[in-house]
C-alpha positions in Angstrom: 36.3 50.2 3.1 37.5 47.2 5.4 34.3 47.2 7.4 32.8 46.8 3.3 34.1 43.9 2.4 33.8 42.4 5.5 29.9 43.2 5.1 30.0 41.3 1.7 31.9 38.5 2.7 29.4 37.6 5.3 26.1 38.5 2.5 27.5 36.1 0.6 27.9 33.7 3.1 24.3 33.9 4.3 23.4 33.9 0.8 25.4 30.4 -0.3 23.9 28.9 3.3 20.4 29.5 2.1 20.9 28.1 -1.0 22.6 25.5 -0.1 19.6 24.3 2.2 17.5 25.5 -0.5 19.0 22.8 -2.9 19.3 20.4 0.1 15.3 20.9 0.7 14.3 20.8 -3.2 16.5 17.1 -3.4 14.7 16.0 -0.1 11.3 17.1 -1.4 11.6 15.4 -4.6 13.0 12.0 -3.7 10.2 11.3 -0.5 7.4 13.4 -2.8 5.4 16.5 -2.4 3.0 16.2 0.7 3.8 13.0 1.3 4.3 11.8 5.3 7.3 9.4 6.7 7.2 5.9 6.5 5.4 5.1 9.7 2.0 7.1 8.5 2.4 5.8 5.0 0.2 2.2 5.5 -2.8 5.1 6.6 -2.7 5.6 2.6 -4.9 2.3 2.4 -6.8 2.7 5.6 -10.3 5.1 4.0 -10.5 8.4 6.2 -13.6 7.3 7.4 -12.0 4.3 9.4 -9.2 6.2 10.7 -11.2 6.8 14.2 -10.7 2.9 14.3 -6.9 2.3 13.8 -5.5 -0.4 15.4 -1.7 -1.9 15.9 -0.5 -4.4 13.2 -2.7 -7.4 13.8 -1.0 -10.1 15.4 -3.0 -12.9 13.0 0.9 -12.5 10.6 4.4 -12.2 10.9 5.7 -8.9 12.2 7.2 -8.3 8.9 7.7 -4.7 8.5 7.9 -2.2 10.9 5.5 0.3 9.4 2.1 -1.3 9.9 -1.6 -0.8 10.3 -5.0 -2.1 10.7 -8.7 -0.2 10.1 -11.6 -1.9 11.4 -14.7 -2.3 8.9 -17.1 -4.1 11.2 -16.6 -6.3 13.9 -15.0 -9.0 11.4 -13.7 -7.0 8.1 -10.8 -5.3 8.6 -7.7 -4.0 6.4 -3.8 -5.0 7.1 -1.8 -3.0 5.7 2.6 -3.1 5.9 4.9 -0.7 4.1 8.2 -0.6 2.7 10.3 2.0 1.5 13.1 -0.2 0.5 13.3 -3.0 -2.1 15.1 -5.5 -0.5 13.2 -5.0 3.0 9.8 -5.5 0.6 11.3 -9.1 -1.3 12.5 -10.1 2.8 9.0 -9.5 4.1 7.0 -10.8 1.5 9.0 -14.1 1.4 8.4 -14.3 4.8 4.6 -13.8 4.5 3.8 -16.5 2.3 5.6 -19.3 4.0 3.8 -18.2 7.4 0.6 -18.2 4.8 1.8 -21.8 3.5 2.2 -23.2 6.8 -1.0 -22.0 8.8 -3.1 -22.1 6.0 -4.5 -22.2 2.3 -3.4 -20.3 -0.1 -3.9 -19.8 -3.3 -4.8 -17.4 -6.6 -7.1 -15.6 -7.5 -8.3 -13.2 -10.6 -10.6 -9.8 -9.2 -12.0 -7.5 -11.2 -13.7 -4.4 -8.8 -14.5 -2.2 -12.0 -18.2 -2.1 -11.2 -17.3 -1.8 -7.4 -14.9 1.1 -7.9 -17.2 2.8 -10.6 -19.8 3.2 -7.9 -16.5 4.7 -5.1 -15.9 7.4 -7.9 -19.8 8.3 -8.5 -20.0 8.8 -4.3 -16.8 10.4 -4.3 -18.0 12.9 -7.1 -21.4 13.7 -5.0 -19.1 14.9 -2.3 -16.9 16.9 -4.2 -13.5 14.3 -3.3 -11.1 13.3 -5.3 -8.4 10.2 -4.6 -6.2 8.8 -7.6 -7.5 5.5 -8.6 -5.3 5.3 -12.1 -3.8 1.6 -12.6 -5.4 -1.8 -13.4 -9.0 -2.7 -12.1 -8.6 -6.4 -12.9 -5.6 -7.9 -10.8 -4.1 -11.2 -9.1 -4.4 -11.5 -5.9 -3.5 -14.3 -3.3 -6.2 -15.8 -1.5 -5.7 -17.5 2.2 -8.2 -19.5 4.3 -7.5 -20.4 7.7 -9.7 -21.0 11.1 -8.3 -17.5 12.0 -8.8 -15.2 9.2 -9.6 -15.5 5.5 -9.4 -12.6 3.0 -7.0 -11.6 0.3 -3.6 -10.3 -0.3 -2.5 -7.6 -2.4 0.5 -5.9 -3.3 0.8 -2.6 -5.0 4.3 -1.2 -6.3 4.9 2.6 -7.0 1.7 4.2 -5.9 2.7 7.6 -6.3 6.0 8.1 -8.2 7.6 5.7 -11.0 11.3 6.9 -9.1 10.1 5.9 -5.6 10.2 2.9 -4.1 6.8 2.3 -2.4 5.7 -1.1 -1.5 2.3 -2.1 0.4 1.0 -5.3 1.4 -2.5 -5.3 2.0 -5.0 -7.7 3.6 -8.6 -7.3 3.3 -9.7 -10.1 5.7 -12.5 -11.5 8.2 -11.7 -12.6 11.5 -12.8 -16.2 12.6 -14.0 -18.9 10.0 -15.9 -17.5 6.9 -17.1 -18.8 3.6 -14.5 -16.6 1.5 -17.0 -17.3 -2.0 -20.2 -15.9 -0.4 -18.0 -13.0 1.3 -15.7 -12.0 -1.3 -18.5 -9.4 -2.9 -17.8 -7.5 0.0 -15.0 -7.6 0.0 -14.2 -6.6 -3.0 -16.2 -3.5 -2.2 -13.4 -3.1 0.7 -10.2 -3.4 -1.9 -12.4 -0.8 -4.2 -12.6 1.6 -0.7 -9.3 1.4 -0.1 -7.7 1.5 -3.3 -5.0 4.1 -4.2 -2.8 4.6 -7.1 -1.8 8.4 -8.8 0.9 6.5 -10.4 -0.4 5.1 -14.0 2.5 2.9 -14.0 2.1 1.8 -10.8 1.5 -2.4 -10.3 -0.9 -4.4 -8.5 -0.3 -7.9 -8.1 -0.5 -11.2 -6.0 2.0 -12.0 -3.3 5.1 -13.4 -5.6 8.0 -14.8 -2.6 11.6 -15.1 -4.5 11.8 -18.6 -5.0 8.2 -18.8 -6.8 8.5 -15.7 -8.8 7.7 -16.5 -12.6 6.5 -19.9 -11.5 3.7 -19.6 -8.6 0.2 -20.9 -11.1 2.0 -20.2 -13.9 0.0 -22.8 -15.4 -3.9 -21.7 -14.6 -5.9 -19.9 -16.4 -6.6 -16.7 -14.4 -10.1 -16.4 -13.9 -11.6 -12.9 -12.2 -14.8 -12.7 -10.2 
């Protein structure tokens, strides 16, 4: 009879140690997502699978402002930045620290782009091969657009990608290396933003690079015009 209840006692112990880690991995599931990897593979979200063979380091043409940061050659000019933040605060730091690097090497200013027609003809490939990627959200957005003798290209940010309750923040670049005429360049590269573009969450934002002391104030006063 001892040797019984001995038996049970240590049952139940098992029993509330697996459900304990049960509850623990349920909790841990839900708050990073389903499927989803750690923060340092999370800026591969905006890289397209086909450019993953050409993954570079964080370019060194910005600030190091994040320490989850990738780059996916297009061609031997076109390429995608691309920085992630899992935290709030980390995201506001980083992107105030952005645009004053932008403001100081640079132009930069705003711009209206509307990749409806360029994203219309992603989903029609994507449906010939039988894939699938989320591209819920806006198709006409803000972005910030920067000129220099480096690189020229546009920013975007996008909030919430995947779940209204997590805090995901990307900043991506679509640029050119070297001096470019950014008017005669920007169809393709609007074909880049439509490549790359994620969002399952339709809530989710897109938007221009907005640094703290700006916010509500940056153009406030231009009519936003999208090409």
């Amino acid at each position: 009879m001892f040797h019984k209840k001995i038996s049970k006692k240590i049952a139940f112990l098992i029993f509330l140690i697996i459900a304990l880690i049960g509850v623990w991995f349920i909790f841990d599931v839900i708050s990073i997502g389903p499927g989803l990897p750690p923060s340092e593979g999370m800026p591969g979200w905006y890289i397209p699978g086909a450019w993953q063979g050409n993954e570079l380091g964080c370019t060194p043409l910005f600030p190091k402002i994040s320490p989850y940061c990738n780059a996916g050659n297009y061609s031997e000019r076109k390429f995608i930045n691309v920085w992630y933040f899992d935290d709030e605060s980390k995201f506001l730091k980083g992107e105030n620290t952005l645009y004053e690097y932008l403001e100081e090497n640079g132009n930069v200013s705003h711009q209206g782009l509307n990749i409806s027609a360029e994203l219309q003809k992603v989903i029609e490939k994507r449906e010939a091969k039988n894939s699938w990627r989320p591209i819920y959200g806006p198709y006409s957005f803000n972005a910030t657009e920067y000129m220099s003798p480096e690189t020229s290209g546009y920013f975007l940010v996008y909030k919430n990608s995947f779940l209204k309750e997590r805090e995901d923040y990307f900043i991506v670049y679509y640029g050119i290396r070297g001096m470019a005429n950014l008017t005669e360049e920007t169809p393709e590269i609007k074909k880049l933003i439509a490549e790359s573009y994620y969002m399952a969450n339709g809530e989710g934002k897109v938007d221009s690079l907005k640094p703290e002391d700006k916010k509500g104030n940056l153009f406030s006063w231009i009519e936003t015009k999208y090409v």
